[in-house]
C-alpha positions as CSV (number, residue, x, y, z in Angstrom):
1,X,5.3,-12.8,18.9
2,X,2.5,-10.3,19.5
3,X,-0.6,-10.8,17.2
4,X,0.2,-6.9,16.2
5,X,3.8,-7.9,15.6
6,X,2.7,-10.5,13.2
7,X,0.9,-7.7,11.3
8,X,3.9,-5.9,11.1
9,X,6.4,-8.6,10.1
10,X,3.5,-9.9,7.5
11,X,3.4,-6.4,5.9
12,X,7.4,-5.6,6.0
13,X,8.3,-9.3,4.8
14,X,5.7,-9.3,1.7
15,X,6.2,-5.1,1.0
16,X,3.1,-4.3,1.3
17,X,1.8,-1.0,-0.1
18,X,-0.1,1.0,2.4
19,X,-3.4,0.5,1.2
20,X,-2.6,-3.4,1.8
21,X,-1.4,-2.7,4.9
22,X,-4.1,-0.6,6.1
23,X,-6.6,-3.5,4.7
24,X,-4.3,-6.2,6.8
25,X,-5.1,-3.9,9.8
26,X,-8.3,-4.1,9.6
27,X,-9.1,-8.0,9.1
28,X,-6.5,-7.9,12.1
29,X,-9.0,-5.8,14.3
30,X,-12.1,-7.4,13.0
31,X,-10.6,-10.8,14.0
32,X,-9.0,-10.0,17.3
33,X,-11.7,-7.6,18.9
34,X,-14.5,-9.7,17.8
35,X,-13.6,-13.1,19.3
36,X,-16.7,-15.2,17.8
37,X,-15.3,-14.3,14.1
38,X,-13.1,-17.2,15.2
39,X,-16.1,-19.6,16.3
40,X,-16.7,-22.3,13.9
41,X,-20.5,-22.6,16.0
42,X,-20.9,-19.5,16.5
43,X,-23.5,-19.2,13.2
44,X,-27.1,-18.5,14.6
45,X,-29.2,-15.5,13.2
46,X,-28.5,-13.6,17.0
47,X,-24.6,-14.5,17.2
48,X,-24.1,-13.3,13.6
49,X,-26.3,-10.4,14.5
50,X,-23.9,-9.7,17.7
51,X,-20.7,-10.1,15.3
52,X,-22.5,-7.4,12.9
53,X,-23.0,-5.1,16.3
54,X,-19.5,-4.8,17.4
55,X,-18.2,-4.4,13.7
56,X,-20.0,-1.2,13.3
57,X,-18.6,0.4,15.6
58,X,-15.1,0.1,13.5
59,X,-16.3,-0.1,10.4
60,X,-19.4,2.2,9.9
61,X,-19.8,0.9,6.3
62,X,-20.3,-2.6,7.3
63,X,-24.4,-3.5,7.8
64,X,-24.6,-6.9,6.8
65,X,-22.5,-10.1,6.3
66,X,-25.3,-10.7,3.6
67,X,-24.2,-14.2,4.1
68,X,-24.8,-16.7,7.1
69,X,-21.7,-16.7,7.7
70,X,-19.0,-13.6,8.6
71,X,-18.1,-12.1,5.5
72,X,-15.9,-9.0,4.9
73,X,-15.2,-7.0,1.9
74,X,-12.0,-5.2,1.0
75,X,-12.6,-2.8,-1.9
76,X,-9.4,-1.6,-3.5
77,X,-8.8,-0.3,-7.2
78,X,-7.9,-2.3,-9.8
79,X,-4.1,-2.4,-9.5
80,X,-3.6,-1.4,-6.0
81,X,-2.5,-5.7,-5.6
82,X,-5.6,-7.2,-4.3
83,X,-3.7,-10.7,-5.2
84,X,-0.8,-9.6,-2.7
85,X,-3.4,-9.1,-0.4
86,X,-4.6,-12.5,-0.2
87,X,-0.9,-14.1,0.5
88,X,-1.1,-11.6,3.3
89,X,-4.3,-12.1,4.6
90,X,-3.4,-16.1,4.4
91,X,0.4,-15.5,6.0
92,X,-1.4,-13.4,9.0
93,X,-3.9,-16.0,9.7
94,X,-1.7,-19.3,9.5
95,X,0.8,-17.4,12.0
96,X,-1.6,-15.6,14.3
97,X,-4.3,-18.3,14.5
98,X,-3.2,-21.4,13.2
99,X,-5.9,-21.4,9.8
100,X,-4.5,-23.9,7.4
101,X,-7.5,-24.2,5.4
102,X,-8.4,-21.8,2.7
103,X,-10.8,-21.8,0.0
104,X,-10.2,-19.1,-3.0
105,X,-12.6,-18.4,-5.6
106,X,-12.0,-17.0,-9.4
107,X,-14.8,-15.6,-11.9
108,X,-13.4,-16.9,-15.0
109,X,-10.8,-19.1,-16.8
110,X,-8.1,-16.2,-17.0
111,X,-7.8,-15.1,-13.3
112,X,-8.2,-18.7,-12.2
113,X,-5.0,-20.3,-14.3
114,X,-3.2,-16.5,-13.4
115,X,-4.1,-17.3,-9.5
116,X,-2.6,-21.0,-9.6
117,X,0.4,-19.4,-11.1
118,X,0.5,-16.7,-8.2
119,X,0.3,-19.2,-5.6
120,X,3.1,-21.1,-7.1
121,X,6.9,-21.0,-5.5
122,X,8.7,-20.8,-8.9
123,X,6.7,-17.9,-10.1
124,X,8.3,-14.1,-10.0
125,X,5.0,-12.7,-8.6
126,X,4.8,-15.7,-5.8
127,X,2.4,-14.1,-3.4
128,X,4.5,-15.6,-0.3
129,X,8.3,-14.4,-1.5
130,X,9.5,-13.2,1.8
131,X,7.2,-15.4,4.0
132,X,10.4,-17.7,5.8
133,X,8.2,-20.2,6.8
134,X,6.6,-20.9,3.3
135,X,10.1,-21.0,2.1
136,X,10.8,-24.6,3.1
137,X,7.1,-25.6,3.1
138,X,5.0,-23.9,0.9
139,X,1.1,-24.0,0.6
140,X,-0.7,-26.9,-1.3
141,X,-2.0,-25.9,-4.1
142,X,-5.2,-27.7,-4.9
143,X,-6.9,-26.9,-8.0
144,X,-10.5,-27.7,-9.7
145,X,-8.7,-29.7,-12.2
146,X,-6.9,-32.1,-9.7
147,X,-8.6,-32.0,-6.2
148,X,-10.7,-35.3,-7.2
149,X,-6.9,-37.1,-7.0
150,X,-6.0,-36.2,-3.3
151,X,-6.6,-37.4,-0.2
152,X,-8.2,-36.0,3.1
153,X,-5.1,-35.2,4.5
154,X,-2.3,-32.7,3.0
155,X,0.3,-34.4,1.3
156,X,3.0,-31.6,3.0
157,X,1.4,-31.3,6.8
158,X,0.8,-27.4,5.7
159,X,-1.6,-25.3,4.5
160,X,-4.0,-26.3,1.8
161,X,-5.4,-23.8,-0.6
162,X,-8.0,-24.3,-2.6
163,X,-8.2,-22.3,-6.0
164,X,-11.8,-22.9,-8.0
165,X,-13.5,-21.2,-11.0
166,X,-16.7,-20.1,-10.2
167,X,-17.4,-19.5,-14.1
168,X,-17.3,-23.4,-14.4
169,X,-19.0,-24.2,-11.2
170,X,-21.6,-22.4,-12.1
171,X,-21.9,-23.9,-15.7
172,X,-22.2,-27.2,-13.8
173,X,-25.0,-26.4,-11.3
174,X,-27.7,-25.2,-14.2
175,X,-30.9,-26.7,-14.6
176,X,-30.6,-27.0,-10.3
177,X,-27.7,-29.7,-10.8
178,X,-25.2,-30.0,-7.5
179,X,-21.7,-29.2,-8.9
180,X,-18.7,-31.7,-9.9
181,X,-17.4,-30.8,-6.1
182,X,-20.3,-32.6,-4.4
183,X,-20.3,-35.8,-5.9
184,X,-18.7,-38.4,-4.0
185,X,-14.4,-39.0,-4.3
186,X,-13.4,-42.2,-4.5
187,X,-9.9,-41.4,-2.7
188,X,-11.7,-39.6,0.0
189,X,-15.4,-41.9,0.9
190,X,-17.0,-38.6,0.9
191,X,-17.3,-35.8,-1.5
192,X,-14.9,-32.8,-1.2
193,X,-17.5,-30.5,-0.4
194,X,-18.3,-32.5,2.3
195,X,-14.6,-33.0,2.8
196,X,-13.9,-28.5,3.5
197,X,-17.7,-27.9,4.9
198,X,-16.7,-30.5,7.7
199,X,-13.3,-28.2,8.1
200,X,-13.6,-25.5,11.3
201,X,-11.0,-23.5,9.9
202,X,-12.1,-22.6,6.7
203,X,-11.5,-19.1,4.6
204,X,-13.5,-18.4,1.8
205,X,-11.5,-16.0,-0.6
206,X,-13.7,-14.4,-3.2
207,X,-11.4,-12.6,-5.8
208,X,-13.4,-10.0,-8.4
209,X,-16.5,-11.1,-6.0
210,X,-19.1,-8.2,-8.1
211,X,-18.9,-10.8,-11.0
212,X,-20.6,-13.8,-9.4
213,X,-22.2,-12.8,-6.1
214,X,-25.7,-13.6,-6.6
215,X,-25.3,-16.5,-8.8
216,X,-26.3,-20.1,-8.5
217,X,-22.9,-21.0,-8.0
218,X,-21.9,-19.2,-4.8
219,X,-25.2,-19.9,-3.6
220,X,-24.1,-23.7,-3.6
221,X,-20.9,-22.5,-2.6
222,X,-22.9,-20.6,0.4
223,X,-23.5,-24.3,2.1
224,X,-20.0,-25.0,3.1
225,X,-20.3,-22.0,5.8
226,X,-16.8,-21.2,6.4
227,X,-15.5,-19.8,9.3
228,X,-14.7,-16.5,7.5
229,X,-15.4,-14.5,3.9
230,X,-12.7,-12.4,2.7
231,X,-14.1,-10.1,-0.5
232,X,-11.7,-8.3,-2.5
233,X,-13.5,-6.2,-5.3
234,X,-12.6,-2.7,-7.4
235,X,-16.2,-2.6,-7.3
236,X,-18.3,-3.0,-4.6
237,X,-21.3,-3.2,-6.0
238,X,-24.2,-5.7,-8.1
239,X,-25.3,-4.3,-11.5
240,X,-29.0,-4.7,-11.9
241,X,-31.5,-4.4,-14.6
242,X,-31.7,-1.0,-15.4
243,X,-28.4,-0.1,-15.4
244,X,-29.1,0.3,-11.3
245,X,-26.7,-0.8,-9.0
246,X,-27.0,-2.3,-5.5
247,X,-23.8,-1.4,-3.3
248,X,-22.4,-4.0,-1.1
249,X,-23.1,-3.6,2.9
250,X,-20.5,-5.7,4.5
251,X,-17.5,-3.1,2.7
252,X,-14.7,-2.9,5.8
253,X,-12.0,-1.2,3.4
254,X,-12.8,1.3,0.5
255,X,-9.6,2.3,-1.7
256,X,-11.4,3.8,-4.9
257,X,-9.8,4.9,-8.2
258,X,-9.6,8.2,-7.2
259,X,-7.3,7.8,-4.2
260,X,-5.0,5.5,-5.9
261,X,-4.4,7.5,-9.0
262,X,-3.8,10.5,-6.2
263,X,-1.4,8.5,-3.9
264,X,0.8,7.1,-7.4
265,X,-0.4,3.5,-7.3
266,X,-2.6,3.8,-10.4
267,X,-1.4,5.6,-13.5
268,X,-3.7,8.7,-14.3
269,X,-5.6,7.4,-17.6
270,X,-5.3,9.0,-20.9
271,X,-8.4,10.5,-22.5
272,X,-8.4,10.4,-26.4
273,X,-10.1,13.2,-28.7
274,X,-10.4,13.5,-32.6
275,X,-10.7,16.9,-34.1
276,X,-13.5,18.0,-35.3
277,X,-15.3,15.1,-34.7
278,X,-19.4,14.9,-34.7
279,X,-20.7,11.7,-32.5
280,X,-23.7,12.4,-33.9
281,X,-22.8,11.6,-37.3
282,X,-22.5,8.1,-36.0
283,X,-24.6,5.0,-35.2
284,X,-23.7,3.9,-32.0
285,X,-22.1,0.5,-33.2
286,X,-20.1,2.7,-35.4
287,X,-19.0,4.9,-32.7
288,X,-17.7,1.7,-30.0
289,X,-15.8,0.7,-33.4
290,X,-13.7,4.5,-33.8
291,X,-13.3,4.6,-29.3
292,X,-11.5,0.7,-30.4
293,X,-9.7,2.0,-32.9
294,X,-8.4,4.9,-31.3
295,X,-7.3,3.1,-28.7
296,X,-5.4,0.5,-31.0
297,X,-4.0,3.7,-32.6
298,X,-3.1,5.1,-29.4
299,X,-1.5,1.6,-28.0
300,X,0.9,1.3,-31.4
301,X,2.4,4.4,-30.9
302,X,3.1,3.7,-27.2
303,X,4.2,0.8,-28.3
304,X,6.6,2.1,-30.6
305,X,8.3,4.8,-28.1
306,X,9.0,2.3,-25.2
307,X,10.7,0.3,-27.9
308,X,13.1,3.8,-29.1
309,X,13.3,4.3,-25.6
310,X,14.8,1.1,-24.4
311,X,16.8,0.9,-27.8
312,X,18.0,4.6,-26.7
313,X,19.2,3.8,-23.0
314,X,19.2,0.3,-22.7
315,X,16.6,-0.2,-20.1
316,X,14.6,-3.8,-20.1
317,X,11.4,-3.1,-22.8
318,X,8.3,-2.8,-21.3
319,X,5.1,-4.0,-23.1
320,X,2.2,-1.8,-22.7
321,X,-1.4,-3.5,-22.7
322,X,-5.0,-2.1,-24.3
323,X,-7.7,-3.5,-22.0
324,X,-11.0,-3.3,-23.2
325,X,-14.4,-3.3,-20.9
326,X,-17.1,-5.3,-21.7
327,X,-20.9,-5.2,-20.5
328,X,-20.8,-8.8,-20.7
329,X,-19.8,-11.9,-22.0
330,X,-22.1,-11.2,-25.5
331,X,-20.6,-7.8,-25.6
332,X,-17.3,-9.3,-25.2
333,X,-17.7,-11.8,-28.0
334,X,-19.0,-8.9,-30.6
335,X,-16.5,-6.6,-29.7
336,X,-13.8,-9.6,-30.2
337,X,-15.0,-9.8,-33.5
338,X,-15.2,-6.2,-34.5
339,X,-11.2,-6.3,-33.9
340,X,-10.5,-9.0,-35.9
341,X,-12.8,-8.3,-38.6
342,X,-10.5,-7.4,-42.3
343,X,-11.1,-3.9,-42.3
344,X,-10.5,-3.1,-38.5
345,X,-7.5,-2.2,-39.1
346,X,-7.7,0.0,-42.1
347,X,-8.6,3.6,-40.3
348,X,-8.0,6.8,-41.9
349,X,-5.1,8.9,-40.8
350,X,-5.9,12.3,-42.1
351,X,-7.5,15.2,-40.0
352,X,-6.9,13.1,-36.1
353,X,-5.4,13.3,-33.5
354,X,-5.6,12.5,-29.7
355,X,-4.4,14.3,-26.2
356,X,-3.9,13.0,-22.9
């Protein structure tokens, strides 16, 4: 089968959407027109420069790997499927190439245990339903809570893939500590690290990649110089001090939140108003705790109408969800406890309303 074939067959098979698609495209191009992508050696300053050279032409956006080794970025909005995207970029590069070997990393707890879930047969949004050959064997699923158990080799003769929390790694290299991976396995003789950086077919998958790019994590990371990076991101940049922002240079795909809400992928979002209401009047603590409230407010009542509606015509009841953005993890924590605090709840009723 033809390498574009395989592109084809990977997109119909997993049904992808055409931003997906169009990203699967591009790695396919980057990959097939630039043969030294595919060099494990091929890492020197010049060669990496070369790579850079005959990207641009492609991809004007891309200026830098700002890595040492090839690293791409695939910006799509948040809810496009950029998890979708990383069974297809895996299912295209085991069947064109041969890549069993595939490193993916999570920010945080949440995304990590909902990745592992992902990338498990028995679960309803299996990132490889449709794939044939993953249907008899799937993917190894090795995990920073059980890699230490294993042994060099796959235990199924497949592909391996690696899911990690850089949250934790980087919790575990502070104070210029080497992290849990790089201490030496007793089922191995080596460490793991030492086990994928001596691997000449290894991916490195960064999922929410904005969230821990520069930190002392992924720098440690950095040192197992895979073949390839593969960045999926909503947001393509590093916030700075300031409030500045520093956009990425090695972007290959850009699907922002405008286009998706315009193509249908993204619901338009809902803005909420209260009538004859004076921010002024308000300390700005007081004013994050009325934007929570009235989006509780607005929530509950959505809330209550899928519930009539589904009662009504008998269709399966869909939960709706409130998510909340946070400047960081202190910001998190304070607004956590502003919604649980006793009298979060108790807002007044009279004289508001919302649109949307």
């Amino acid at each position: 089968m033809s390498l574009e074939n395989i592109v084809r067959s990977v997109s119909g098979r997993l049904s992808l959407r055409e931003p997906q698609a169009e990203s699967l495209r591009r790695l396919h191009w980057a990959v097939d027109q630039v043969p030294a992508l595919r060099d494990p050696k091929a890492r020197s300053p010049e060669e990496l420069k070369a790579m850079q050279d005959a990207l641009t032409g492609q991809f004007p956006t891309l200026a830098d790997f700002e890595r040492d080794f090839p690293s791409l970025c695939f910006a799509l909005a948040t809810g496009v499927g950029k998890t979708r995207l990383m069974g297809a970029f895996i299912s295209y590069l085991h069947a064109a190439y041969g890549y069993k070997h595939f490193f993916v990393l999570a920010p945080n707890l949440t995304i990590y245990d909902k990745l592992i879930g992902d990338f498990s047969p028995n679960s309803p949004k299996y990132v490889f339903k449709g794939i044939a050959e993953f249907a008899s064997t799937p993917p190894e699923v090795i995990t920073g809570d059980n890699y230490e158990q294993r042994g060099s080799l796959s235990l199924l003769g497949g592909i391996e893939v690696n899911i990690f929390n850089i949250s934790k790694i980087n919790s575990e290299v502070r104070g210029g500590k080497s992290p849990k991976i790089k201490r030496l396995s007793e089922y191995l003789g080596q460490s793991y690290f030492e086990y994928l950086a001596g691997l000449d077919d290894l991916v490195l998958i960064m999922d929410e990649s904005h969230r821990y790019r520069a930190s002392a994590g992924i720098r440690s990371l950095n040192e197992l110089r895979p073949l390839l990076g593969l960045e999926l991101t909503a947001t393509p940049f590093v916030e700075g001090t300031g409030g500045k922002t520093t956009p990425f240079k090695n972007v290959v795909m850009d699907y922002p939140l405008a286009r998706a809400i315009e193509d249908g992928f993204v619901k338009e979002p809902a803005v909420v108003t209260q009538q004859n209401f004076d921010p002024s009047a308000h300390s700005a603590g007081a004013l994050e705790t009325i934007k929570l409230q009235d989006g509780v407010r607005v929530h509950e009542e959505t809330k209550v109408h899928l519930l009539t509606y589904a009662q009504q015509t008998g269709e399966k009841l869909v939960k709706p969800f409130m998510l909340v953005i946070a400047r960081d993890t202190t910001h998190a924590a304070g607004l956590m406890a502003t919604i649980e605090s006793e009298g979060f709840f108790c807002w007044p009723l009279q004289g508001q309303g919302h649109s949307g």
